[in-house]
C-alpha positions in Angstrom: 71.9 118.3 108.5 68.7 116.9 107.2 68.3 113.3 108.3 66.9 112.2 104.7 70.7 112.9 103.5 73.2 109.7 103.2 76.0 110.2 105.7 78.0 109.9 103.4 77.0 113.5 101.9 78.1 116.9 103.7 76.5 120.3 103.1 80.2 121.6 103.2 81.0 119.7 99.9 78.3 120.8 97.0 78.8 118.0 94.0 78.1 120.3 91.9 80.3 123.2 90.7 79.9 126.3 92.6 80.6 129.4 91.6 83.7 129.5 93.4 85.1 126.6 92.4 84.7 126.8 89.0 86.6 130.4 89.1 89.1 129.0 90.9 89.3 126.6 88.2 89.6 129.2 85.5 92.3 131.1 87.5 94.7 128.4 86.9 94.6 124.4 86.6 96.6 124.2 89.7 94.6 126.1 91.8 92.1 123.1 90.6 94.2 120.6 91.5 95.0 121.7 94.9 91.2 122.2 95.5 90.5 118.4 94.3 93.3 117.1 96.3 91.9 118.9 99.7 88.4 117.5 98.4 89.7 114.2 98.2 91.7 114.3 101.5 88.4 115.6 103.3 86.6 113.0 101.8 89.1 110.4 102.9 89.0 111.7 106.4 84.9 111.8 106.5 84.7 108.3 104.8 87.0 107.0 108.3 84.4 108.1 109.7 85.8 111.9 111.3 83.4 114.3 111.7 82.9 117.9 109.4 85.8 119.8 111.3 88.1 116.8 112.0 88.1 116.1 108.3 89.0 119.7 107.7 92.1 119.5 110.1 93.2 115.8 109.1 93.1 117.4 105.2 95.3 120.9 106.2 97.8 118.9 108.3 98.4 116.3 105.2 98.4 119.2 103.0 101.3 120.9 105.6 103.0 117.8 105.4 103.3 117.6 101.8 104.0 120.9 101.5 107.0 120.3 104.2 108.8 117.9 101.9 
């Protein structure tokens, strides 16, 4: 990671549509939705203060959970 960039920002997490996303979003609105909510959980996780890949399994195990109920 270049050290100009905020912590706050990760190269994982592009702000700006990628290509992927935005076919994903096409596909179907919940597919978009599920991608915004493991955004947002990731997010959540990096802004405690978790690193890149502790984010990642914080978001999937939530996710799991949910997906439990």
């Amino acid at each position: 990671m270049a050290p100009s960039q905020p912590p706050s920002s990760s190269s994982s997490f592009p702000s700006g549509p990628s290509p992927m996303s935005r076919h994903a979003a096409a596909q179907s609105s919940k597919t978009s939705g599920l991608n915004d909510l493991f955004k947002n959980l990731c997010a959540e996780a990096m802004h405690k203060g978790m690193g890149e890949k502790e984010a990642l399994q914080h978001a999937i195990k939530r996710i799991e959970e949910e997906m439990a109920k």
